[in-house]
BAKOLTOR-673655 format. One record per residue (C-alpha): residue number from 1; residue in three letters; x, y, z. Coordinates in steps of 0.25 Angstrom, whole numbers, plus 5000, padded with zeros to 4 digits. Example, Ala and Ser with C-alpha at 12.3 -4.5 7.8 and 13.67 -1.06 7.14 Angstrom:
BEGIN
i=1, aa=Ala, px=5049, py=4982, pz=5031
i=2, aa=Ser, px=5055, py=4996, pz=5029
***
This chain:
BEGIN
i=1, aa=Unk, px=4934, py=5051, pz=4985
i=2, aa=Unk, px=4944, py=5063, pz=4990
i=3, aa=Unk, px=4944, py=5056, pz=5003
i=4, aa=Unk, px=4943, py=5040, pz=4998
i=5, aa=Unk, px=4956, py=5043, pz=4992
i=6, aa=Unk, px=4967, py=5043, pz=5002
i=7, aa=Unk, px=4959, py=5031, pz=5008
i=8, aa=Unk, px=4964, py=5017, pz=5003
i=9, aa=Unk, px=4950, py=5010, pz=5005
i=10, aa=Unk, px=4957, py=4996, pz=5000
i=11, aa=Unk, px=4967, py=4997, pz=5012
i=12, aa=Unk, px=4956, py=5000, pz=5020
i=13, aa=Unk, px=4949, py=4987, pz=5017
i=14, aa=Unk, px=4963, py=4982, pz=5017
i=15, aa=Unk, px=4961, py=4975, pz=5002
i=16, aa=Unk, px=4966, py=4975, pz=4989
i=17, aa=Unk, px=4960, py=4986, pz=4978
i=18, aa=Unk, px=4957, py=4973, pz=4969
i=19, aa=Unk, px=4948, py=4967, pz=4982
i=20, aa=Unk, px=4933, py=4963, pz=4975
i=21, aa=Unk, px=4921, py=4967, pz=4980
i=22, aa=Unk, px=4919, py=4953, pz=4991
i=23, aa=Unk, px=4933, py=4956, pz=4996
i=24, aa=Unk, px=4929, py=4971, pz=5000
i=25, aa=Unk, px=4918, py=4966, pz=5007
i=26, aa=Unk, px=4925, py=4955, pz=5015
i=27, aa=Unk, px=4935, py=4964, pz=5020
i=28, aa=Unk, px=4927, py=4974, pz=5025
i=29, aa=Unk, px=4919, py=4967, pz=5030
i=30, aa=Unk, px=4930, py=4959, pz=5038
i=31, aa=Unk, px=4936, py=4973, pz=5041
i=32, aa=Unk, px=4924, py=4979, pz=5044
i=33, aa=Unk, px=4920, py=4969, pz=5054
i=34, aa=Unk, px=4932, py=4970, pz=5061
i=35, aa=Unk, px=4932, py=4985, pz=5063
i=36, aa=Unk, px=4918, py=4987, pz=5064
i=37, aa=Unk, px=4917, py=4998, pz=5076
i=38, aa=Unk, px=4907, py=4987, pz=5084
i=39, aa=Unk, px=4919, py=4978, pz=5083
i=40, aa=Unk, px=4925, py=4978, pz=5097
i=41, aa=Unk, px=4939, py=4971, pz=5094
i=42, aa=Unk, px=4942, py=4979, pz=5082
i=43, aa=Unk, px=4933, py=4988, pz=5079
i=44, aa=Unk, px=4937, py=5002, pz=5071
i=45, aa=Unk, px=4927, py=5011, pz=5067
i=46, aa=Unk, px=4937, py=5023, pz=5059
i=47, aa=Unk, px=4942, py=5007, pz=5051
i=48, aa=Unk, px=4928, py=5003, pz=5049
i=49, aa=Unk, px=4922, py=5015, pz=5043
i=50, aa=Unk, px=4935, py=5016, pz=5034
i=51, aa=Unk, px=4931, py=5002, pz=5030
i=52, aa=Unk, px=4917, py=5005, pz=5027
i=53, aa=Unk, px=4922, py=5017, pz=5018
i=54, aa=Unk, px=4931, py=5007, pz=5012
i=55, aa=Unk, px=4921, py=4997, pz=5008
i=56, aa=Unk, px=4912, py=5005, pz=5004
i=57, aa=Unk, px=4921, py=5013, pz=4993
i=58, aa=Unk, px=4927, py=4997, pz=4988
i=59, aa=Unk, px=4912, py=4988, pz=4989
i=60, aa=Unk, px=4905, py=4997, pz=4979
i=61, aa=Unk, px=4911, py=4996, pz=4965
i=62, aa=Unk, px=4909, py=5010, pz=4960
i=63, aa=Unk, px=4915, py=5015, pz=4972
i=64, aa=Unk, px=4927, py=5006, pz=4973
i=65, aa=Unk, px=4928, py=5009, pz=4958
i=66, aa=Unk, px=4930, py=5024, pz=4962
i=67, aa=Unk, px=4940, py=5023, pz=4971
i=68, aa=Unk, px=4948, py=5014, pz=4966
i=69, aa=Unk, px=4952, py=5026, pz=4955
i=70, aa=Unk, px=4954, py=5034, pz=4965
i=71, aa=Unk, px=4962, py=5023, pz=4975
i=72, aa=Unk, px=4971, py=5020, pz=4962
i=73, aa=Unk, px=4975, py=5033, pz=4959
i=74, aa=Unk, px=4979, py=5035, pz=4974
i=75, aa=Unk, px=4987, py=5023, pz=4976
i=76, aa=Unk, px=4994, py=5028, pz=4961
i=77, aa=Unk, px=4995, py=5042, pz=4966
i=78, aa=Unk, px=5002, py=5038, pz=4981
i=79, aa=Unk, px=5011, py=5025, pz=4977
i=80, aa=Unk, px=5019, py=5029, pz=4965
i=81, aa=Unk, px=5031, py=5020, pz=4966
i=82, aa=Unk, px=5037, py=5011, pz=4955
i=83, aa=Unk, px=5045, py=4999, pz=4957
i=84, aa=Unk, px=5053, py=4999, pz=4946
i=85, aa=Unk, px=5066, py=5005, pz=4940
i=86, aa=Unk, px=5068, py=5003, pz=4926
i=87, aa=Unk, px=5082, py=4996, pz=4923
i=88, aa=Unk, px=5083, py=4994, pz=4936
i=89, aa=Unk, px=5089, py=4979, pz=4942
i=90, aa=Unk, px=5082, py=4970, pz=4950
i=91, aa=Unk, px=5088, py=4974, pz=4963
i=92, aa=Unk, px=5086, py=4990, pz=4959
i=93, aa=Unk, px=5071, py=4987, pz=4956
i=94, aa=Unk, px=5070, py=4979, pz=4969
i=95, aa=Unk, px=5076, py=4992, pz=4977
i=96, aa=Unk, px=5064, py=5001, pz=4970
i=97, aa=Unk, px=5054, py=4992, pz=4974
i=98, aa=Unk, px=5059, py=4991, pz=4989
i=99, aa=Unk, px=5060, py=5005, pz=4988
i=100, aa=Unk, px=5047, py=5007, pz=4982
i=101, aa=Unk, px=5039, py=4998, pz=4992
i=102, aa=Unk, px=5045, py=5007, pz=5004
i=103, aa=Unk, px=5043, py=5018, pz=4997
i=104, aa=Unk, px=5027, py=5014, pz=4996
i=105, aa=Unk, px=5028, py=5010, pz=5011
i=106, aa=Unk, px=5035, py=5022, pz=5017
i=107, aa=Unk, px=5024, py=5032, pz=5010
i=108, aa=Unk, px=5012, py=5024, pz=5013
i=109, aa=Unk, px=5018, py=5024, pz=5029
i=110, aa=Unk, px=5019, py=5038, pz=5028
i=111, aa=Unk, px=5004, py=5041, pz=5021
i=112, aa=Unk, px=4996, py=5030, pz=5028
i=113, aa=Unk, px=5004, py=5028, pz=5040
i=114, aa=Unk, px=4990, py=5021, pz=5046
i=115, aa=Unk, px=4993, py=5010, pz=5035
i=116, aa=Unk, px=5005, py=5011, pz=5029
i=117, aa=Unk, px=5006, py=4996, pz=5025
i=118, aa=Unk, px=5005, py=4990, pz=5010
i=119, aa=Unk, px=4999, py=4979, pz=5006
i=120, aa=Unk, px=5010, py=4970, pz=4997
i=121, aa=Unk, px=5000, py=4970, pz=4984
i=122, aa=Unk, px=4999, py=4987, pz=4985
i=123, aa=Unk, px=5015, py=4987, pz=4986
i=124, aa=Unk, px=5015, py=4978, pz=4973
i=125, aa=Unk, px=5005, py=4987, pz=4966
i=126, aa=Unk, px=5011, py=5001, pz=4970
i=127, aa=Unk, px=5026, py=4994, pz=4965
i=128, aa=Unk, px=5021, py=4988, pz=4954
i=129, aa=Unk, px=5026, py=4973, pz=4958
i=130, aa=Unk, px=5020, py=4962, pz=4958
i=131, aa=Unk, px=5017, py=4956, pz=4975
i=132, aa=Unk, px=5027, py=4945, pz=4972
i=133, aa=Unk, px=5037, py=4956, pz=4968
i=134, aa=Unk, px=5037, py=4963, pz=4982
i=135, aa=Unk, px=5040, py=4950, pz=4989
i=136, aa=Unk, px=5055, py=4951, pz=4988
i=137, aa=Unk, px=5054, py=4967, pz=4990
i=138, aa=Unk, px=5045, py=4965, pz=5004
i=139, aa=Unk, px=5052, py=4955, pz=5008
i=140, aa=Unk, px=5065, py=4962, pz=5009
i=141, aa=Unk, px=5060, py=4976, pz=5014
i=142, aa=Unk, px=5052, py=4967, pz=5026
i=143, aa=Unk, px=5068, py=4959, pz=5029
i=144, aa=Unk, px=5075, py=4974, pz=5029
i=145, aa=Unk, px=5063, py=4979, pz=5038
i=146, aa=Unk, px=5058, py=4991, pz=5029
i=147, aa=Unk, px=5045, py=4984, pz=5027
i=148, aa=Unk, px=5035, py=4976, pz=5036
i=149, aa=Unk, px=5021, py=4971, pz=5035
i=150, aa=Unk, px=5009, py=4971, pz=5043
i=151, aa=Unk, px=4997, py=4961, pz=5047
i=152, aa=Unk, px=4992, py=4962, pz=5034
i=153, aa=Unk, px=5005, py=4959, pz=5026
i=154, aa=Unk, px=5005, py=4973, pz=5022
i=155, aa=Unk, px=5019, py=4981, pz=5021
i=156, aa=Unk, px=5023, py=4992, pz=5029
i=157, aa=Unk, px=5036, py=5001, pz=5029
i=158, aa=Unk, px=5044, py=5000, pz=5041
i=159, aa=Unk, px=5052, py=5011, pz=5049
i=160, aa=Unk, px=5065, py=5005, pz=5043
i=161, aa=Unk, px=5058, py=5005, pz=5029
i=162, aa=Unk, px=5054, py=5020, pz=5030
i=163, aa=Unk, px=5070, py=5023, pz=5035
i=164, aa=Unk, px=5074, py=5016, pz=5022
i=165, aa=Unk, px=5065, py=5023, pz=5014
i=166, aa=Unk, px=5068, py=5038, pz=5018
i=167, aa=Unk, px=5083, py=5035, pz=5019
i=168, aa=Unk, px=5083, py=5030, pz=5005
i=169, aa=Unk, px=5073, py=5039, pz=4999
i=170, aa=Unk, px=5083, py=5049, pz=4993
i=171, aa=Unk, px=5092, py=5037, pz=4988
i=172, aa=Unk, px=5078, py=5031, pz=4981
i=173, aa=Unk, px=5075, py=5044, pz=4975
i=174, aa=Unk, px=5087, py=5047, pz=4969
i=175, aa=Unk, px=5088, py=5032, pz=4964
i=176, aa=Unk, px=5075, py=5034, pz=4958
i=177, aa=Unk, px=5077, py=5048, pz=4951
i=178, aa=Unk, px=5091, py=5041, pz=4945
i=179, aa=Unk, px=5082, py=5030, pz=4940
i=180, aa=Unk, px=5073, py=5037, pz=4932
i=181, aa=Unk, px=5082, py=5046, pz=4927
i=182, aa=Unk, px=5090, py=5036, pz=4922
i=183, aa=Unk, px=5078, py=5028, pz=4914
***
């Protein structure tokens, strides 16, 4: 499973880790229809076979089962980032999660530049805030630019977020390192 690992077969079926056995089926079949290589109009044999891995790893139990050990320790081991600061205010936590949620953006631009996109409910599990929560958050990195989403609702650091992010990456650090040190 050395390989298996970097790949992100959930992304690839574009579905949700909690998806049931019918809802894997649909979508690739869905998905595999559409990029079939005999499909004329949007046929894509490198996305089909990666599909076919894909559903073949998540339709048999033992194997999902598997993976899933190794696909949660991944997501754990790449997206460490908390949302919270202990005795902080309301606008001082709201500040670490903006930061948090461009923080998540910028590193997945810069390891998956081929989709480096977030669907809203893994920015809620990697922050640690309920969907509902990030509203507000989304809402204001989107009006400020630093943000955007694509086709599929998903968000994706802009150029003017990634700016923001490296000129205030010292200024983070060093509000960080004060913060734990003071709790």
């Amino acid at each position: 499973m050395a390989d298996t690992e970097q790949i992100d077969y959930y992304e690839t079926l574009q579905i949700s880790p909690n998806a049931d056995a019918d809802t894997i089926q649909r979508v690739y079949r869905l998905l595999a229809q559409r990029f079939h290589p005999d499909n004329k109009e949007t046929g894509d044999a490198d996305r089909f076979r990666a599909l076919h891995e894909a559903y073949s790893i998540l339709s048999v139990p033992e194997r999902r089962a598997q993976y899933d050990v190794h696909h949660q320790k991944l997501r754990q081991e790449r997206w460490r980032f908390t949302a919270s600061v202990k005795g902080a205010s309301d606008f001082e936590i709201e500040q670490q999660l903006r930061a948090t949620i461009l923080e998540i953006l910028y590193a997945r631009r810069r390891a998956e530049p081929g989709n480096p996109s977030f669907p809203p409910y893994d920015l809620a599990q990697l922050t640690g805030q309920p969907r509902e929560h990030l509203e507000f958050t989304i809402w204001y990195l989107g009006q400020k630019k630093f943000v955007t989403r694509d086709d599929q609702s998903r968000l994706t650091i802009t150029a003017e977020g990634v700016d923001y992010v490296e000129q205030n990456h010292a200024a983070g650090t060093k509000r960080r390192l004060t913060a734990t040190t003071e709790t």
